[in-house]
Each structure stands twice: as C-alpha cells, then as structure tokens.
Backbone as a printed PyTorch tensor [residue, N CA C, xyz], in Angstrom:
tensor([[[-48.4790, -54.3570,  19.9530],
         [-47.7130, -54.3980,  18.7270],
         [-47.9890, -53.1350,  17.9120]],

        [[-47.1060, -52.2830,  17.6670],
         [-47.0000, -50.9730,  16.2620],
         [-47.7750, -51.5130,  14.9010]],

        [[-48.3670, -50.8870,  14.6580],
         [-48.9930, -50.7900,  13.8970],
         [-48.2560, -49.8160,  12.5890]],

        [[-48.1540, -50.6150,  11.4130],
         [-47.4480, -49.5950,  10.5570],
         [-48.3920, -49.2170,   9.3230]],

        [[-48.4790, -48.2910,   9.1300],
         [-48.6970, -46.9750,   8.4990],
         [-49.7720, -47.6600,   7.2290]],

        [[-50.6100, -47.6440,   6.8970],
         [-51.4910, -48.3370,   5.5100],
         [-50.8910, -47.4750,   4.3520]],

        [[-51.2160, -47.6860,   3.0090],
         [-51.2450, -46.9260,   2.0480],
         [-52.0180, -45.6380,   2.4080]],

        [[-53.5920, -46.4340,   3.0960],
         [-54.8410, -45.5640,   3.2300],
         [-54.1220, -44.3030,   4.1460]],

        [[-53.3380, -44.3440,   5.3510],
         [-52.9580, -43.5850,   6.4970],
         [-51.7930, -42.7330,   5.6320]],

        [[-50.9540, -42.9140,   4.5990],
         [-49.9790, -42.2540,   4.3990],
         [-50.7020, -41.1090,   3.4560]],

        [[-51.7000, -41.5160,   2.5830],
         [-52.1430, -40.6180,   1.1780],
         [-53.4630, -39.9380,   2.2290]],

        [[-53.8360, -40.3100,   3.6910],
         [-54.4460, -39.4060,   4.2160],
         [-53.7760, -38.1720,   4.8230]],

        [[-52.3600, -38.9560,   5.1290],
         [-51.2170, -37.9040,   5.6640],
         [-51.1170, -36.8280,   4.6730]],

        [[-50.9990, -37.4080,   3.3620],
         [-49.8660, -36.3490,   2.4660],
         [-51.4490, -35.4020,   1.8620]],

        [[-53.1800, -36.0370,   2.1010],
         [-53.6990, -34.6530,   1.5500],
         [-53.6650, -34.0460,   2.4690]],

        [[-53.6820, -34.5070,   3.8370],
         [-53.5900, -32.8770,   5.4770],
         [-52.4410, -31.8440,   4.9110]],

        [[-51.0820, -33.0310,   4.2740],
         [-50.2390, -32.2080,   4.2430],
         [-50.2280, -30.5190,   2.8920]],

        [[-51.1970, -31.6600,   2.0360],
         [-51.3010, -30.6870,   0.8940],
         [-52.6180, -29.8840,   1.2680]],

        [[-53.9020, -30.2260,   1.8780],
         [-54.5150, -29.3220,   2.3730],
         [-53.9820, -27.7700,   2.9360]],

        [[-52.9910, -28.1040,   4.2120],
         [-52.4900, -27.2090,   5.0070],
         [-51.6290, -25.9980,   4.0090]],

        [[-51.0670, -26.6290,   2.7200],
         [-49.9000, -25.9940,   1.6630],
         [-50.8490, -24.8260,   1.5060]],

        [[-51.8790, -25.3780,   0.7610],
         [-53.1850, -24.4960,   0.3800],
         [-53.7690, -23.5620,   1.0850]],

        [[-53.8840, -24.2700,   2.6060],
         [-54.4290, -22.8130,   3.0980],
         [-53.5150, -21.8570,   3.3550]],

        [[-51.8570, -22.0380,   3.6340],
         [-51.0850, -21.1950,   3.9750],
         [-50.8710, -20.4140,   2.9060]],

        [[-50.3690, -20.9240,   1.6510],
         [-50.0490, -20.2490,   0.6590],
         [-51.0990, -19.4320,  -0.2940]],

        [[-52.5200, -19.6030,   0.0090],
         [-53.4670, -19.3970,  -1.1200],
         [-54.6350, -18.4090,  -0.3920]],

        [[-53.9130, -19.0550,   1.1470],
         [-55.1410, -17.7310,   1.7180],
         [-56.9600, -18.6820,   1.9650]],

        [[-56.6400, -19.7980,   2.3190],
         [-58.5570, -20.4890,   1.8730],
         [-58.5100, -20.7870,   3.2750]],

        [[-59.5460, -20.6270,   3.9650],
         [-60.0390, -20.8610,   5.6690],
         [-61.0630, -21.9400,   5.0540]],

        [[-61.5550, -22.5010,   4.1610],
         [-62.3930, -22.9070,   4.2350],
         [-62.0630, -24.6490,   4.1300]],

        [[-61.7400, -25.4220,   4.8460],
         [-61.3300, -26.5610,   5.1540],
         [-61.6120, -27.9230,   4.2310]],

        [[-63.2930, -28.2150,   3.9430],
         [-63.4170, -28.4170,   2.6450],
         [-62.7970, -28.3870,   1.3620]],

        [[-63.0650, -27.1520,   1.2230],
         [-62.8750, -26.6300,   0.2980],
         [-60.9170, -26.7330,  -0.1680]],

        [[-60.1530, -26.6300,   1.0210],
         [-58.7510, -27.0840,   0.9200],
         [-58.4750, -28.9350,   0.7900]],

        [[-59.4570, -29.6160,   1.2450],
         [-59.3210, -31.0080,   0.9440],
         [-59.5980, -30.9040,  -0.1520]],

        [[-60.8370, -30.4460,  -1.2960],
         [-61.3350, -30.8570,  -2.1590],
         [-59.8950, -30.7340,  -3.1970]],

        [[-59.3270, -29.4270,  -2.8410],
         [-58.0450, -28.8690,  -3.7140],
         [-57.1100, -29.8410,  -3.6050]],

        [[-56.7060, -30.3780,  -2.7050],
         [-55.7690, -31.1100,  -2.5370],
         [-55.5450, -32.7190,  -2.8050]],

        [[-57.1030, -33.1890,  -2.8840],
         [-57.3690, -34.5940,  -3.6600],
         [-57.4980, -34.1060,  -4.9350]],

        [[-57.8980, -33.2550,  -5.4530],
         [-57.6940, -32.6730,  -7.0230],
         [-56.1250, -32.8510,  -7.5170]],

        [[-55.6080, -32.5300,  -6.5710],
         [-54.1300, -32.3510,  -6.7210],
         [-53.0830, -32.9490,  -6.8640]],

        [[-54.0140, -34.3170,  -6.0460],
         [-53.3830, -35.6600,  -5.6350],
         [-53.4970, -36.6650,  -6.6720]],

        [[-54.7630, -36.2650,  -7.2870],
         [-55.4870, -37.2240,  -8.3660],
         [-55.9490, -38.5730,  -7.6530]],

        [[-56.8400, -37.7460,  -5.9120],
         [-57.3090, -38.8120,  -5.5380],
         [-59.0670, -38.6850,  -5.8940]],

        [[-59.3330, -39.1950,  -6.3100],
         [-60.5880, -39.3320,  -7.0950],
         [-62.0300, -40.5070,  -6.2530]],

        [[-63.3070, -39.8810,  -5.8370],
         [-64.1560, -40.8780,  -4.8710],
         [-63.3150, -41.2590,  -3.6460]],

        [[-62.7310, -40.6450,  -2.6800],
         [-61.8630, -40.8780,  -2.1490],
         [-62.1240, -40.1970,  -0.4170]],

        [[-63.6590, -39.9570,  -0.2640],
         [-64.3360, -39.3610,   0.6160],
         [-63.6100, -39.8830,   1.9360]],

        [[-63.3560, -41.2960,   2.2360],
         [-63.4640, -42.5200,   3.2920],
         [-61.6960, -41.7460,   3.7640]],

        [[-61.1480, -41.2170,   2.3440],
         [-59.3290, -41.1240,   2.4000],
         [-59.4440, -40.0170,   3.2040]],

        [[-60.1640, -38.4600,   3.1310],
         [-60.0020, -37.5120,   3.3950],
         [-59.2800, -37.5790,   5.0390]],

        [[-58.3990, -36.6260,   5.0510],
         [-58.6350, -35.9200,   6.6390],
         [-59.3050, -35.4240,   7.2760]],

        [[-59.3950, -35.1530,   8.8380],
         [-60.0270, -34.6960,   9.7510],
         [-59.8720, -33.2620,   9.5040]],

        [[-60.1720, -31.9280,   9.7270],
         [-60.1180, -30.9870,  10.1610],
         [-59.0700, -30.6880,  10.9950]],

        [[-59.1990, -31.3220,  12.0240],
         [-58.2620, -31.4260,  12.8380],
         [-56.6260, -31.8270,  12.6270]],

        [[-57.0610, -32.9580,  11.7270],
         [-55.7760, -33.2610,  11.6180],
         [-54.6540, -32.4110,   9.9000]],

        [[-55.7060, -31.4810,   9.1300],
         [-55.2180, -30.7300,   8.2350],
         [-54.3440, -29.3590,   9.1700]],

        [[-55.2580, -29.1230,  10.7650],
         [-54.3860, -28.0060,  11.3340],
         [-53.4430, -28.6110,  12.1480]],

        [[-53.3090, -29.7140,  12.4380],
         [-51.9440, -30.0610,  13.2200],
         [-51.0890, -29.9990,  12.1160]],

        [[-51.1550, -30.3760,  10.5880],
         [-50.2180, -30.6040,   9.1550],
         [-50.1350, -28.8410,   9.3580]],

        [[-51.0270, -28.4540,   9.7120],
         [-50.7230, -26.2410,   9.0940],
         [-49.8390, -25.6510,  10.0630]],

        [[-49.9890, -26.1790,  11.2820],
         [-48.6550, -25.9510,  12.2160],
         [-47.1590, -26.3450,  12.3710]],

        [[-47.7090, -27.5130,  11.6210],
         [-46.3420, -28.1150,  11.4080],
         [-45.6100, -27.3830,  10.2040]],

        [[-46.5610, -27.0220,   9.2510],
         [-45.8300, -26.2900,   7.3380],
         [-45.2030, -24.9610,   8.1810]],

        [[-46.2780, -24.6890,   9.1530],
         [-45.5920, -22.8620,   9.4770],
         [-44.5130, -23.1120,  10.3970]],

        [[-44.2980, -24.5040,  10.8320],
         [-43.0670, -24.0130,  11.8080],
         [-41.5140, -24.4250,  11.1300]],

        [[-42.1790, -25.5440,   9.7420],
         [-40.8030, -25.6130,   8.9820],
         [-40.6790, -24.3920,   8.3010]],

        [[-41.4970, -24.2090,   7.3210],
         [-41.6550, -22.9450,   6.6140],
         [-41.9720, -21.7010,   6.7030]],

        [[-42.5500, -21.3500,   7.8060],
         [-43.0050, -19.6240,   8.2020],
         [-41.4890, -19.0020,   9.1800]],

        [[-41.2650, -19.9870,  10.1920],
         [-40.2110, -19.6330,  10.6400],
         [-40.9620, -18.1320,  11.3830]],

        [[-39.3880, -17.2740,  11.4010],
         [-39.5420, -16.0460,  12.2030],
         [-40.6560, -15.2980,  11.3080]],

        [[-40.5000, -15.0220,   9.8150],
         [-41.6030, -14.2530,   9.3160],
         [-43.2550, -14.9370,   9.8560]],

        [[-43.4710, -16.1100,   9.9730],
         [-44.7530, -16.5430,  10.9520],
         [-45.1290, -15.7210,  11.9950]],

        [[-44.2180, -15.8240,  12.9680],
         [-44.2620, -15.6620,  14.1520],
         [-44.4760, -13.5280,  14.3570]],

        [[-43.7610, -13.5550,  13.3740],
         [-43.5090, -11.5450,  13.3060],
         [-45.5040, -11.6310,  12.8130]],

        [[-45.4220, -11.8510,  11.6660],
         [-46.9630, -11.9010,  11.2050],
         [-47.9650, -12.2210,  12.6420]],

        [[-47.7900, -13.6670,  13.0060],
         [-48.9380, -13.6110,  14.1330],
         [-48.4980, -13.1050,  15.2970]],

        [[-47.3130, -12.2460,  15.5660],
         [-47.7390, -11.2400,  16.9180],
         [-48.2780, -10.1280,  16.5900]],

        [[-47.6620,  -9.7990,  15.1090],
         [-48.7100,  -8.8880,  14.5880],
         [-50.0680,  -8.5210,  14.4780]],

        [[-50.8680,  -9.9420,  14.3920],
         [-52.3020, -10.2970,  14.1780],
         [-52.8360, -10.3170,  15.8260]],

        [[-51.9760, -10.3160,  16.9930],
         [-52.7700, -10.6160,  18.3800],
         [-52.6800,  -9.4370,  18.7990]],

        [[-51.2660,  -8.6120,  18.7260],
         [-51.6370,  -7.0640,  19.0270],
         [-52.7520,  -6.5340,  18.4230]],

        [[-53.0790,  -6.2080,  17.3600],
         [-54.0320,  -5.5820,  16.2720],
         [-55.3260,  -6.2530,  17.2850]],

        [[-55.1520,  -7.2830,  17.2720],
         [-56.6430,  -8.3010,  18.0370],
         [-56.7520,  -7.3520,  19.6830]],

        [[-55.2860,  -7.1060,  20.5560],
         [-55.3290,  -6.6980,  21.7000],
         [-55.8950,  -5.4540,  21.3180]],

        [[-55.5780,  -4.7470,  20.4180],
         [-55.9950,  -3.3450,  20.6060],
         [-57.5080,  -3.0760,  20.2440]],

        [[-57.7190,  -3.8000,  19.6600],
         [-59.4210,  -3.7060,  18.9220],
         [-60.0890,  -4.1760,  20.4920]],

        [[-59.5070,  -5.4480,  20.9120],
         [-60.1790,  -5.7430,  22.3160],
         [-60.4600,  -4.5370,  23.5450]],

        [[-59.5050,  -4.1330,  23.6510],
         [-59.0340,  -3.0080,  24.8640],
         [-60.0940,  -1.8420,  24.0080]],

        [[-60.3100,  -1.5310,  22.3900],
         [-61.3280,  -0.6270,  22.4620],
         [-62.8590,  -1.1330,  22.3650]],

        [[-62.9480,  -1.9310,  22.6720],
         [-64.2080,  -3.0750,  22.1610],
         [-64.7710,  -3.4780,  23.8630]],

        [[-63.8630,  -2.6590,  24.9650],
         [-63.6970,  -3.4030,  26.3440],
         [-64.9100,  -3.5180,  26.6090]],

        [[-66.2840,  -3.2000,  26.3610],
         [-67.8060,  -3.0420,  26.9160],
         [-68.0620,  -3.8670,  26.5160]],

        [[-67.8740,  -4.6090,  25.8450],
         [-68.9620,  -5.4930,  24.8880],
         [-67.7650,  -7.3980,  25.4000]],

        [[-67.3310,  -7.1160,  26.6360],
         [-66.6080,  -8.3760,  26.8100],
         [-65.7320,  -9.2190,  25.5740]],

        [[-65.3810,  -8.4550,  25.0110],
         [-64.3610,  -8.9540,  23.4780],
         [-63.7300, -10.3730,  23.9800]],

        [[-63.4680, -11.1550,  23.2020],
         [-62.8630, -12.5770,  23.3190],
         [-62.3840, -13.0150,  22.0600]],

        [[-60.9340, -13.3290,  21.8590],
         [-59.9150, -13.7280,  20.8200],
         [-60.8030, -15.1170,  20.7880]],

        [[-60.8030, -15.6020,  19.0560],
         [-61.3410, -16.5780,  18.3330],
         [-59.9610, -17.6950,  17.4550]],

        [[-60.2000, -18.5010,  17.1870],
         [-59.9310, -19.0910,  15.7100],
         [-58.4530, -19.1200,  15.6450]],

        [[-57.8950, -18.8380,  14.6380],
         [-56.5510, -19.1330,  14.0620],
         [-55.7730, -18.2850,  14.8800]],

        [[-56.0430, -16.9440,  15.1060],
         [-54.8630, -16.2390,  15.3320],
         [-54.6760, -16.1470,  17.0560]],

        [[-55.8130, -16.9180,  17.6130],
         [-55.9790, -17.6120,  18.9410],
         [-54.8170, -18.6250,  18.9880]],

        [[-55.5780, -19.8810,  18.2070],
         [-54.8540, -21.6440,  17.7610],
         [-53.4080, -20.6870,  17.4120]],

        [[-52.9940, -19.8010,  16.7120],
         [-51.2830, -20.1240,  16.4350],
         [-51.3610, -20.8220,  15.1610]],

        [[-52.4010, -20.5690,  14.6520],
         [-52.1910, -21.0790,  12.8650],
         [-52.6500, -20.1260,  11.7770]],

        [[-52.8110, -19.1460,  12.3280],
         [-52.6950, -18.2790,  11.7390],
         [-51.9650, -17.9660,  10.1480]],

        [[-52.6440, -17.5300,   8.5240],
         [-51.6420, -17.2060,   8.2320],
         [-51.3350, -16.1540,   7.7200]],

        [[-50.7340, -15.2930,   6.6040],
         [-50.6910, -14.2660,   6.8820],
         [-52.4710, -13.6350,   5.8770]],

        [[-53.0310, -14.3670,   5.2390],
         [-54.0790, -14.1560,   5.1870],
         [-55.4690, -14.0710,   6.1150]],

        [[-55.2140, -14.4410,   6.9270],
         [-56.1620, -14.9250,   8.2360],
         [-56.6190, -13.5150,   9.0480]],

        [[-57.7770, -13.4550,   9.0080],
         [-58.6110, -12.1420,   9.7280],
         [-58.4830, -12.3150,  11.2360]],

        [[-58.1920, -11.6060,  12.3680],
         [-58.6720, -11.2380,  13.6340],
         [-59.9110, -11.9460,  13.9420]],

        [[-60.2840, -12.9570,  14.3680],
         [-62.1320, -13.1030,  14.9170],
         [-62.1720, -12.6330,  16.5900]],

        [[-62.9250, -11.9660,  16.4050],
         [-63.3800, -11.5670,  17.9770],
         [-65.0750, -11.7010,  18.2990]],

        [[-65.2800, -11.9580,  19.2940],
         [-66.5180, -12.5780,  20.1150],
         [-67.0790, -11.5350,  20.5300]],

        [[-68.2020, -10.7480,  20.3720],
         [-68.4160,  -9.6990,  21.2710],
         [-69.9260, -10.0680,  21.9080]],

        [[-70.5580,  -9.3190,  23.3290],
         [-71.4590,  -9.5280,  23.9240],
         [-72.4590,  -8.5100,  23.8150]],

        [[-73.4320,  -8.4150,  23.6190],
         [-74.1290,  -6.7510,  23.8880],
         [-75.5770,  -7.0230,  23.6780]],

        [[-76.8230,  -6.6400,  24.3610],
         [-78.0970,  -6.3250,  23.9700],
         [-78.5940,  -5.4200,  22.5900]],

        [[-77.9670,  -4.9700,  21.4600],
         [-77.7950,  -4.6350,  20.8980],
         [-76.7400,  -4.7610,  20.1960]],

        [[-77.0310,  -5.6850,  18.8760],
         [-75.8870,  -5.5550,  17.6780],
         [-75.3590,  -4.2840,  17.3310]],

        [[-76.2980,  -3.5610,  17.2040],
         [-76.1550,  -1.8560,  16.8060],
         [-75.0230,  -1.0940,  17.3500]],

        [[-74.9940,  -1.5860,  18.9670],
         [-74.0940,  -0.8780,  19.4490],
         [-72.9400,  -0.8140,  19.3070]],

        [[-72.7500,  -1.4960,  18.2820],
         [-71.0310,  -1.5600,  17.7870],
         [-70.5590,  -0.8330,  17.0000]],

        [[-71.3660,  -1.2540,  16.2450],
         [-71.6680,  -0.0590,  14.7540],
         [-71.8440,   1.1850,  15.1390]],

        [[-72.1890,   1.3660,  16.2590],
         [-72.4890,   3.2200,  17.0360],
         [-71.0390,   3.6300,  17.2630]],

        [[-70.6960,   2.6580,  17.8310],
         [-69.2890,   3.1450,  18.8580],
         [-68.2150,   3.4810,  17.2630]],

        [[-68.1070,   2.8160,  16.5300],
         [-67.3320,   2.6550,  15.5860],
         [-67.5010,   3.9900,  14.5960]],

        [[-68.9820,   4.4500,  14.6190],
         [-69.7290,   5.5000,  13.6700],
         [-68.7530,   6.7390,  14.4670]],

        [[-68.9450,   6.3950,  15.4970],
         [-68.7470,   7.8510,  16.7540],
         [-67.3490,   7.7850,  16.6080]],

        [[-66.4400,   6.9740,  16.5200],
         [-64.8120,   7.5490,  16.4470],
         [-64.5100,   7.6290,  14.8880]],

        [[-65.1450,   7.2960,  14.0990],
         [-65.0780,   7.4260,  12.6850],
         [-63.8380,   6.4320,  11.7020]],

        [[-64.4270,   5.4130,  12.1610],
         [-63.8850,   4.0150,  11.8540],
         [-64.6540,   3.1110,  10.8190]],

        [[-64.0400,   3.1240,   9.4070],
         [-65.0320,   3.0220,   8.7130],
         [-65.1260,   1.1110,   8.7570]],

        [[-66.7090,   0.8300,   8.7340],
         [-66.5360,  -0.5650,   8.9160],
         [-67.6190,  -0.9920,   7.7100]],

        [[-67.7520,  -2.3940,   7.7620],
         [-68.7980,  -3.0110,   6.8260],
         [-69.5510,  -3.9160,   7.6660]],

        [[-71.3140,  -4.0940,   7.7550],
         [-71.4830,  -4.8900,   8.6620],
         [-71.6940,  -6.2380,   8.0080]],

        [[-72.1860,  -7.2450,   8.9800],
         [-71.5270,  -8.5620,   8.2750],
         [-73.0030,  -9.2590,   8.5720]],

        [[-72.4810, -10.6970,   8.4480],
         [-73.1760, -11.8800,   9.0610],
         [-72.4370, -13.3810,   8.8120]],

        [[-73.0060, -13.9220,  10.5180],
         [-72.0210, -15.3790,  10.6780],
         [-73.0400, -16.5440,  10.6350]],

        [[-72.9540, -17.2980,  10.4160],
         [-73.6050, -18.5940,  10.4140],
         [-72.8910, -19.5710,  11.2920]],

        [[-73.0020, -20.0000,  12.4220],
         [-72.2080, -20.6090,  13.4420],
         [-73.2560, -21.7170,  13.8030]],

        [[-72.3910, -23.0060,  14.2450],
         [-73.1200, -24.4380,  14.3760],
         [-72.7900, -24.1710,  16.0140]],

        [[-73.9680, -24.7830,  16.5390],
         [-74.0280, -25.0510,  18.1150],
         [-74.1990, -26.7540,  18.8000]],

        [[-74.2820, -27.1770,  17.3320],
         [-74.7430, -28.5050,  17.4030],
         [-74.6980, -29.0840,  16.2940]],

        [[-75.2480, -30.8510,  15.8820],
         [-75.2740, -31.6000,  14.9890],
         [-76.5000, -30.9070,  14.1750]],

        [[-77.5200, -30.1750,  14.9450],
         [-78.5700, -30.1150,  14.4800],
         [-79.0330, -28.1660,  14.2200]],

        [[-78.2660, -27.6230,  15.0980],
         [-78.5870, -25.5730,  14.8050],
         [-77.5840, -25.5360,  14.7230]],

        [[-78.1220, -24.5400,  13.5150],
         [-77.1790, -23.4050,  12.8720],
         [-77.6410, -22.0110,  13.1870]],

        [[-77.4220, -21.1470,  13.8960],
         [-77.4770, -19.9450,  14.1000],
         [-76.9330, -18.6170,  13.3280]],

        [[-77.5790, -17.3720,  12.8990],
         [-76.9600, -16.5670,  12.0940],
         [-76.6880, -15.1020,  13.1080]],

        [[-75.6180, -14.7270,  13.1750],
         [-75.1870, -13.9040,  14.1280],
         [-74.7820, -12.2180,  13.2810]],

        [[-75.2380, -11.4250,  13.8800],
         [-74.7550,  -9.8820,  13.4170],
         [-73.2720,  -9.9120,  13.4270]],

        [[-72.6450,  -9.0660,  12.5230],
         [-71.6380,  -8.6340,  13.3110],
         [-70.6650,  -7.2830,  12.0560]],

        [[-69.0710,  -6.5560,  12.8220],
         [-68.8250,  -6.2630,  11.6310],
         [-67.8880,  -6.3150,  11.1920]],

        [[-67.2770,  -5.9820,  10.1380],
         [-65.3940,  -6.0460,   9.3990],
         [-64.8520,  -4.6750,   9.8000]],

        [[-63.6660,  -4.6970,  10.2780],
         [-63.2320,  -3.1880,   9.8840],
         [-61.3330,  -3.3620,   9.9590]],

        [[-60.5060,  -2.8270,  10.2530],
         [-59.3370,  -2.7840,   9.8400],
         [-58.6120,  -1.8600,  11.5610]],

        [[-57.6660,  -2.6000,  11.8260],
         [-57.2540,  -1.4980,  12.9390],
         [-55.6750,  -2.3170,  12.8340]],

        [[-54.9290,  -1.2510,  12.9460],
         [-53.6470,  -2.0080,  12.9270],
         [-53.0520,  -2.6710,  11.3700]],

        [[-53.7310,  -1.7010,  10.9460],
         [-53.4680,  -2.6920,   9.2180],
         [-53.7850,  -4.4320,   9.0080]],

        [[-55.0130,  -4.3840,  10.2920],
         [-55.4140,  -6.3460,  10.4130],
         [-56.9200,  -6.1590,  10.5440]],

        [[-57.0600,  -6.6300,   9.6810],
         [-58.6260,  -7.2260,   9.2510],
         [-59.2220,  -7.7250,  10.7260]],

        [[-60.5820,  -7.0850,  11.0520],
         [-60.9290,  -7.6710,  12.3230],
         [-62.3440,  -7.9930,  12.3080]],

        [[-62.5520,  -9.0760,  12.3010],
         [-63.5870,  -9.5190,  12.0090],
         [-64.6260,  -9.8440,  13.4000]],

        [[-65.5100,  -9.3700,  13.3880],
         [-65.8970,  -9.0340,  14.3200],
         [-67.9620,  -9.8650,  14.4770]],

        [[-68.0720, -10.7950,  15.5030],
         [-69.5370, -11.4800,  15.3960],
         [-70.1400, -11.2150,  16.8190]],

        [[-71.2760, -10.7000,  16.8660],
         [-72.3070,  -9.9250,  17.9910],
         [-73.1720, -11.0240,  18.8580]],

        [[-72.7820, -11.8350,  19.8170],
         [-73.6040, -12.1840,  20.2590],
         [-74.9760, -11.0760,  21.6420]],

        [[-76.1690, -12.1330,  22.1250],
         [-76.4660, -11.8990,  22.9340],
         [-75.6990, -11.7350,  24.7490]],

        [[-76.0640, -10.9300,  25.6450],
         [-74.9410, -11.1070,  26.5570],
         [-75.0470, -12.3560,  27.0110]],

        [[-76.1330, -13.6120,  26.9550],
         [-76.4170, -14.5760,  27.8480],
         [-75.1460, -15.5980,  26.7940]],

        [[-74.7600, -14.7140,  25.3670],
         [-74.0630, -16.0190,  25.1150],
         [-72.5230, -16.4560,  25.4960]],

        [[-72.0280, -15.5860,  26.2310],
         [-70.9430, -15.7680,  26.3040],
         [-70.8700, -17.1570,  27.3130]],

        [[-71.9040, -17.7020,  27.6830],
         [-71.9770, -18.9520,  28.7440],
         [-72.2830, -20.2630,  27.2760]],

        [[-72.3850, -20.1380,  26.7140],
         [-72.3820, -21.1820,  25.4990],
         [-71.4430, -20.7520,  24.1730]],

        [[-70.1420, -21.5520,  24.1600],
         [-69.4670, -21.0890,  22.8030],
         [-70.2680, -22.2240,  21.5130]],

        [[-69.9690, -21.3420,  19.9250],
         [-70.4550, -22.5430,  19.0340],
         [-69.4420, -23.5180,  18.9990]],

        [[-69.4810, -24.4710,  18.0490],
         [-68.6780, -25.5960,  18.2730],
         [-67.9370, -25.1250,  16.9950]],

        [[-66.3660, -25.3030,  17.3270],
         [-65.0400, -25.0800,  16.3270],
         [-65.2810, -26.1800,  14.9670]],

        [[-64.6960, -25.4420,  14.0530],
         [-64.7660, -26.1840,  12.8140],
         [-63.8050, -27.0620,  12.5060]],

        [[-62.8530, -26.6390,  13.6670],
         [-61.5210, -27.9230,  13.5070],
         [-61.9770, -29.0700,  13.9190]],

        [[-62.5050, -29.3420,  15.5510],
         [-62.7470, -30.3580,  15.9360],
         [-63.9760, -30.6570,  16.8250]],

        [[-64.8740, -29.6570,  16.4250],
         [-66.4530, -29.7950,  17.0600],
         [-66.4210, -29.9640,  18.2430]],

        [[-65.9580, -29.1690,  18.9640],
         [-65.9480, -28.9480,  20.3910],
         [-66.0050, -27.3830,  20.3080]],

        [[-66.5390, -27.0350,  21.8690],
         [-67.2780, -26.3280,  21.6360],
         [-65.6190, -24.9840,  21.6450]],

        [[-65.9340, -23.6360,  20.7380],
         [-64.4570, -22.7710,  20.3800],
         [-63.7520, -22.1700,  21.6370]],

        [[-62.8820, -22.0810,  21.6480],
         [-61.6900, -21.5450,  23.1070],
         [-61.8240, -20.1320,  22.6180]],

        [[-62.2630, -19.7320,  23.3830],
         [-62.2220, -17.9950,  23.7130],
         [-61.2220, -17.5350,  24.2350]],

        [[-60.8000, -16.2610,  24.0590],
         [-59.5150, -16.3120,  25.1010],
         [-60.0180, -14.6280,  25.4650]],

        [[-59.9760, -14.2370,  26.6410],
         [-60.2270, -12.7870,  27.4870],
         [-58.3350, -12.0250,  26.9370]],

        [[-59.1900, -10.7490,  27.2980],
         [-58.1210,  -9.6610,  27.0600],
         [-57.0150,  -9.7680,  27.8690]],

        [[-57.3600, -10.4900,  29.0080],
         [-55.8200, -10.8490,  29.8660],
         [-55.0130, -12.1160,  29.5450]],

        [[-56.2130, -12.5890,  28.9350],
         [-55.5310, -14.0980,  28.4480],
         [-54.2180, -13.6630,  27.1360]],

        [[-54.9040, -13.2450,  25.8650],
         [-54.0590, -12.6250,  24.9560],
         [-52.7240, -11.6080,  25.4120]],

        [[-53.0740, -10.8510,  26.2620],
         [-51.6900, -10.2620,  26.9780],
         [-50.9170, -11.3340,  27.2860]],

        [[-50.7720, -12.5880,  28.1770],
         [-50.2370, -13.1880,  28.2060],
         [-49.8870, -14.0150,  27.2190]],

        [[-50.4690, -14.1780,  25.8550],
         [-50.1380, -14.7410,  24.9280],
         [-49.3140, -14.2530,  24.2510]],

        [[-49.2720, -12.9300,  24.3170],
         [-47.8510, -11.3320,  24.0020],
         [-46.8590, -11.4400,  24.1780]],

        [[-47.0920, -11.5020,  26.0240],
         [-45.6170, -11.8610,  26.4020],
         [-44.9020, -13.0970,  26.4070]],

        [[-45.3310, -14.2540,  25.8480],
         [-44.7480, -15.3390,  26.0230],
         [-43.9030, -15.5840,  24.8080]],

        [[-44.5210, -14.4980,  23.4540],
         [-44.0590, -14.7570,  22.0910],
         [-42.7130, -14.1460,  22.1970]]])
C-alpha cells in the first residue's frame, strides 16, 4: 500500500528545496549551514528530527539547476570541467583526480574546481606552479575518513581558465583510500583525466 506524504515529509521536502535555492543562488557549499538558512526561512524552529539529508538537499540542487539553470548551467559547468581538464593535464605527475560538485553535475556557478593530487611532497606543487609563474595561495583541508578521523591535508588555490581550482595534496599511498563525501558518507568518486574527457564529450 502507498504511503502518502506526512506534513513531516512535505516541510522536509520544501527545506531540501529551499536549502538547494541557497546554495545555487548565494554561493554557500556549506550544507549545514544552507539547512540552518532555510529553516530560518521557513520559520521552522527546534526542528532538527525535520531537517534533510545532505543527500537529499543535492538531489533538490539538481533538480533547481535543471528547471532553472537550463543552458546557462550547463555552459557554466562545461566551463568548470575544461578549466578542471586543463589544470589536470598540467598537474599530470601528481595523478590529478576530479572531486565534488563539478564532478556530481551540481555544480554552481560559484563552485571551485576540487582536484585530488598524489605526491611525496606537498611542496612539489607549489614548485611546479612557482616555476611557470602561476600565482597561487597555499591552503588547508580537513577531510573525514570515518565516524571517528578527521585528517588535515596540504594543499593550494590558484585560478586557470578564469576557474578557481582548488587544489588538496595527498600522500601517494592515498589515492587507494578516498575520504568519505559530505553528501552521503561514502567514501568520494574520483574521476581520472580520461574519465573527465569523457565527461566533455558527452556534454
């Protein structure tokens, strides 16, 4: 027998839906932080039990960009995977691997490049980057591997393609363990430089 819809299931629907508004339009990656906005918004008040999943605020962000982003979406995130291909293809030593939103296709037009890199040396990025004269900023990530570690990772920002590329340094042994995604705690989909080519041509 169907099961129809609670009060509780519809006002969880409509904050994913107002979550997702927020991150597209306002520019916020930070998922929390877009629920908290959006029960503010709602005037849902102690309402922890109501919230959405993570998960289910980015199935609502795919859905806003495919009523509402339309072709300007789609121009924006092939924009954001080239910029990602080309940083990869110069990044080729260090095993580069597409991350996050502009991986997922939820991308929005605020949303940075994340790329995965491998190397015995954090430094060496920052060398390569010094040596073609690419001005960057270096960073740091805080990434969950579990219920229980949190790990803090090197890494750096810099700009190629007029797209923010955000850039986190692992060890080489890590590319055999990804951290776990903030959408749905499994562990993040990497995608290789041949993978994203094919993600090119399919757009």
């Amino acid at each position: 027998m169907k099961r129809h819809p609670t009060r509780g299931d519809n006002l969880r629907r409509a904050l994913a839906q107002e979550a997702a508004r927020i991150m597209a339009e306002h520019g916020i990656r930070d998922f929390l932080v877009a629920k908290r906005k959006a029960a503010e918004r709602l005037g849902v008040v102690d309402g922890a039990a109501l919230l959405p999943k993570n998960s289910e605020i980015e199935s609502a962000l795919a859905e806003y960009q495919r009523l509402f982003g339309g072709e300007s979406h789609l121009t924006a995130l092939n924009a954001q995977r080239r910029a990602a291909l080309s940083a990869m293809r110069y990044l080729h030593e260090f095993s580069p691997r597409l991350v996050g939103a502009v991986l997922s296709g939820t991308a929005t037009e605020h949303s940075g490049v994340q790329l995965h890199l491998f190397a015995e040396r954090a430094e060496s990025v920052s060398l390569k980057l010094l040596d073609h004269g690419i001005p960057h900023e270096v960073t740091e990530k805080r990434l969950r591997f579990d219920a229980e570690q949190v790990r803090a990772f090197p890494g750096v920002r810099f700009e190629m393609e007029e797209q923010s590329i955000e850039v986190t340094v692992f060890p080489p042994d890590g590319i055999r363990q990804a951290p776990v995604s903030p959408v749905d705690g499994r562990p993040m989909r990497r995608a290789s430089t041949f993978e994203v080519e094919a993600l090119l041509q399919q757009q």
